[in-house]
N, C-alpha and C positions, 0 to 999 in steps of 0.2 A: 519522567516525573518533574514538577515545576520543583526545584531548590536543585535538582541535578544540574550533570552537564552536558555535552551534545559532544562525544569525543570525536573526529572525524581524523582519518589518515586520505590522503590521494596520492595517486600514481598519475602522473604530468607525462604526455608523449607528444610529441609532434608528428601527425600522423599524414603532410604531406612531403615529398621527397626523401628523403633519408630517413625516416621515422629512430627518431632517436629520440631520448629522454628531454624533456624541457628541463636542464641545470640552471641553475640563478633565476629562476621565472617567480613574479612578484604576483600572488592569488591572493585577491579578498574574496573572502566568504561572510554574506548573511541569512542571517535568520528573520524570514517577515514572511505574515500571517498570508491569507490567499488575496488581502487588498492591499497588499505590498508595503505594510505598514511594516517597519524596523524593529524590532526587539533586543538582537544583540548579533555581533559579528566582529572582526579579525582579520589579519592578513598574514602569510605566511610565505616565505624561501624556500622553494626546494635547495633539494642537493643535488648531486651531479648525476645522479639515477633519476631526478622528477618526483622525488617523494618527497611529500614533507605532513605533519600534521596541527590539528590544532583542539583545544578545547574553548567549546562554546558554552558560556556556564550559563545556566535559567535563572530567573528570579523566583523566590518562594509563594509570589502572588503571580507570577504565570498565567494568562489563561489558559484553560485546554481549551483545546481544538487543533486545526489542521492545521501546517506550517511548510511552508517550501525553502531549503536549502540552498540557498543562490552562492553558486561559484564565478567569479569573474574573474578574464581575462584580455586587456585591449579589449577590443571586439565579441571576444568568445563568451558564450554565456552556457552553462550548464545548470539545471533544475531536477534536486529529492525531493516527494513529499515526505515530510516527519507527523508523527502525531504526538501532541502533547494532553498525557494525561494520568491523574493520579491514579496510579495503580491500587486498587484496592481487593480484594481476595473475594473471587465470583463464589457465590453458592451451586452454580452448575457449570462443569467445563464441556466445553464443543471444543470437539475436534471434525477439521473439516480436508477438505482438498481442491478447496477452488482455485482454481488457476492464477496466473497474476495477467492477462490480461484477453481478451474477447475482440475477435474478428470480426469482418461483414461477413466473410464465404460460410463461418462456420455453419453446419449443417445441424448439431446440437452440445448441449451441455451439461454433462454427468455431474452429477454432487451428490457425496457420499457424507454424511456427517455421523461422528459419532457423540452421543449425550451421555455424561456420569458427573455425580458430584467432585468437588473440586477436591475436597477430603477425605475421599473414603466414604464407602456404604453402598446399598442396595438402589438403585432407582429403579422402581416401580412402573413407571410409566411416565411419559414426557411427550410433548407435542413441538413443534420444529416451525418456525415462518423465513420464509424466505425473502429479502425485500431487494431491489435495485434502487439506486440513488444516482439520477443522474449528474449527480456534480459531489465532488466533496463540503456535507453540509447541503447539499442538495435536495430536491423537492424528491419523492416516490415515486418514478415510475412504471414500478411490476411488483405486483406480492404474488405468491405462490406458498402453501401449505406443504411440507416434503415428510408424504406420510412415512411410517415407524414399518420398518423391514421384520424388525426383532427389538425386542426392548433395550432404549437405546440408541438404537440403529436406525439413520432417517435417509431415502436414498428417493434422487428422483432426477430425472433427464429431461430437460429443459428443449422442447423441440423447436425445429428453424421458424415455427407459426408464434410460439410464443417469445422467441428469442426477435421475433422480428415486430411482435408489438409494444419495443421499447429501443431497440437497436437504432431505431430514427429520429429519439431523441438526444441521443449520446454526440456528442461532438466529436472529430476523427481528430488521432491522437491525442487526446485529452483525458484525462485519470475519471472515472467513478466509481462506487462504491457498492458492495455486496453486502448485506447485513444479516444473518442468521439468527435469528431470538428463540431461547428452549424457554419453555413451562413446563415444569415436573405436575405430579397431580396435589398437588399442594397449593398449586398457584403461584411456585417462587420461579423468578422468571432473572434468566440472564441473555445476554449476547455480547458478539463479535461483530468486528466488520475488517473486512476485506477490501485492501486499495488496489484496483484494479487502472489499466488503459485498455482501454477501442481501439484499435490498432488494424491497419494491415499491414505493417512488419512487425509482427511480433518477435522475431528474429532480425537481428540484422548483424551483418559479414564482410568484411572487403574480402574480395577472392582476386589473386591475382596470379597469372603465367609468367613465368620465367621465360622470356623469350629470344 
């Protein structure tokens, strides 16, 4: 929320040769929008483990929207996206299970959401849209309908023909966004979104032998 604050802890490693803790290592951290414009930021000492933390306080005039956590080191540079926004108390809550990020290989993609008011009560009936956003703040590129299982209940599998009529707009490694929007039959309408990466590492591991 814009007047909050942005608490962040890190754990500093040195991960070539001896992989031991970064102690006494000098990190600035900032906060700037996705056109790298400044907002606010800090610097911080670890201790002799590599951890250290800091707060990052917002202003009360904030704007929402997307923001990237820039960690710096020498050379080394590390990026979170954050989103900034007033939270205010939805009329319908989604619950969903989308993944945090989408492959080329993948073959398809299950989404199960569930729809009920944020406070309690009966819902009736509710309608579900599905949208892809290829950039954070980004143009539309997929809508899909994710018809009602059971009331409530909106389930639907995204096949490799459909997944792949937008999958070539996405940039590799690059974050974009999922957006879920319900309508009860009333016509009150809320949504979510979902910060995803295009990825083919969705995992990644150093694996090494002892030889």
């Amino acid at each position: 929320n814009p007047g909050q604050a942005i608490r962040v802890r890190t754990i500093a490693w040195e991960l070539t040769g001896g992989y031991a803790p970064l102690k006494d290592a000098k990190l600035q951290f900032l906060l700037q929008d996705m056109k790298e414009r400044i907002y606010t930021g800090g610097w911080i000492t670890t201790n002799e483990f590599g951890v250290g933390a800091i707060d990052l306080p917002l202003s009360e005039n904030m704007p929402e929207g997307n923001y990237q956590l820039v960690v710096l080191r020498d050379k080394t540079r590390e990026v979170a996206l954050l989103r900034v926004k007033r939270f205010v108390a939805p009329i319908l809550s989604i619950q969903h299970d989308l993944k945090r990020f989408l492959t080329p290989a993948q073959a398809d993609l299950p989404i199960t959401a569930r729809v009920g008011y944020f406070s309690g009560g009966t819902l009736v009936s509710s309608t579900l849209r599905l949208e892809v956003l290829d950039r954070p703040d980004g143009a539309v590129v997929f809508t899909k309908e994710v018809p009602a299982t059971a009331p409530g209940v909106h389930a639907v599998t995204l096949t490799g023909e459909e997944l792949g009529s937008f999958r070539g707009r996405l940039a590799a490694e690059q974050p974009f966004q999922m957006r879920l929007t319900a309508t009860d039959s009333f016509g009150r309408t809320d949504s979510v979104t979902r910060d995803m990466v295009f990825t083919q590492r969705p995992y990644r591991a150093v694996l090494e032998l002892d030889k």
